[in-house]
N, C-alpha and C positions, 0 to 999 in steps of 0.2 A: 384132121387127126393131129398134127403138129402144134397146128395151134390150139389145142384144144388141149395138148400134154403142156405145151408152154407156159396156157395161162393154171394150169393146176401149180407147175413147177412156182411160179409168181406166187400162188397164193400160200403154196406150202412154205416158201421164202418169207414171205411177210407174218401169217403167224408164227412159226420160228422167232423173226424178229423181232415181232412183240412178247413172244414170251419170253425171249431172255431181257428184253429192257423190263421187261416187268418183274421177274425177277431178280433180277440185280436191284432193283429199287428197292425191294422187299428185304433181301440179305444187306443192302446198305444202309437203310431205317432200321432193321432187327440189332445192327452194329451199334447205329448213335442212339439211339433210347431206348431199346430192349422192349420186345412187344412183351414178354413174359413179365415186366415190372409193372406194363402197364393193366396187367389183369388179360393180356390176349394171347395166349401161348400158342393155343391154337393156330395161329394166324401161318407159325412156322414149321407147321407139322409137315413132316414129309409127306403123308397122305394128302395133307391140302394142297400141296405143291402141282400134285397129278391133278384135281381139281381145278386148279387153275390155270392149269394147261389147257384141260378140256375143253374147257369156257372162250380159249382165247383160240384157240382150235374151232370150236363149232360156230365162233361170233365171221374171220376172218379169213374161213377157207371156203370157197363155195361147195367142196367135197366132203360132207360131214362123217366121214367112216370112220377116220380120225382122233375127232372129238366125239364122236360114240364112242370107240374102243377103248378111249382115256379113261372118259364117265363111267361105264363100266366097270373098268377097272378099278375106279374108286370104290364104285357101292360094292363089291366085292371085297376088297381090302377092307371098306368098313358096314359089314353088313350087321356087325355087334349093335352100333350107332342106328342103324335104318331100322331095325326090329325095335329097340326102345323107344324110338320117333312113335313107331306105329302102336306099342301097345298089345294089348289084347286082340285087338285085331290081324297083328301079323300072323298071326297062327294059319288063318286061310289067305288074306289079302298076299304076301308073299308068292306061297305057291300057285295061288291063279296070277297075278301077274308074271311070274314068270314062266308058266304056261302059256298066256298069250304072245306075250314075247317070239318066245319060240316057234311058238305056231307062227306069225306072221313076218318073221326071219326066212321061214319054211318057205313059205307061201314066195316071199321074193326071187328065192334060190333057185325054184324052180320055174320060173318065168324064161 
């Protein structure tokens, strides 16, 4: 059991750590060339930021709850974006996905 909190605690330490070197690189390039000059604004979007949290969360923690809750939390923030991705099709594709979701959220919780 200790060890098993320890090595969570290591992994949540090391992506921590790569998120902020990875961040910092991002706000120290955004300083010396401006992604917004280069045509990528996006790049500095505080939405993407949680994004790429997520990513560095679900690549380096072997606990992915984490980097689910982050991911989430994005396509929630940007659900304007995921609906126009999807089109005419989001009209049903949305509600069954996240119908299923839920159902199989359900389904673990009660295990």
């Amino acid at each position: 059991m200790v060890a098993a909190k320890a090595n969570n605690n290591r992994d949540t330490y090391k992506a921590t750590a790569v998120t902020l070197i990875v961040l910092g690189i991002l706000f120290l390039i955004d300083k010396l060339i401006h992604f917004s000059s280069l045509g990528l604004p996006w790049v500095m979007n505080k939405d993407n930021l949680i994004l790429y949290t997520s990513i560095i969360f679900l690549i380096f923690k072997r606990d992915k709850s984490v980097g689910l809750v982050l991911l989430g939390l994005w396509l929630v923030m940007n659900i304007g974006l995921i609906i126009s991705l999807l089109g005419s099709m989001s009209g049903y594709l949305l509600p069954l996905v996240l119908l299923i979701i839920g159902g199989i959220l359900y389904l673990l919780s009660t295990r």
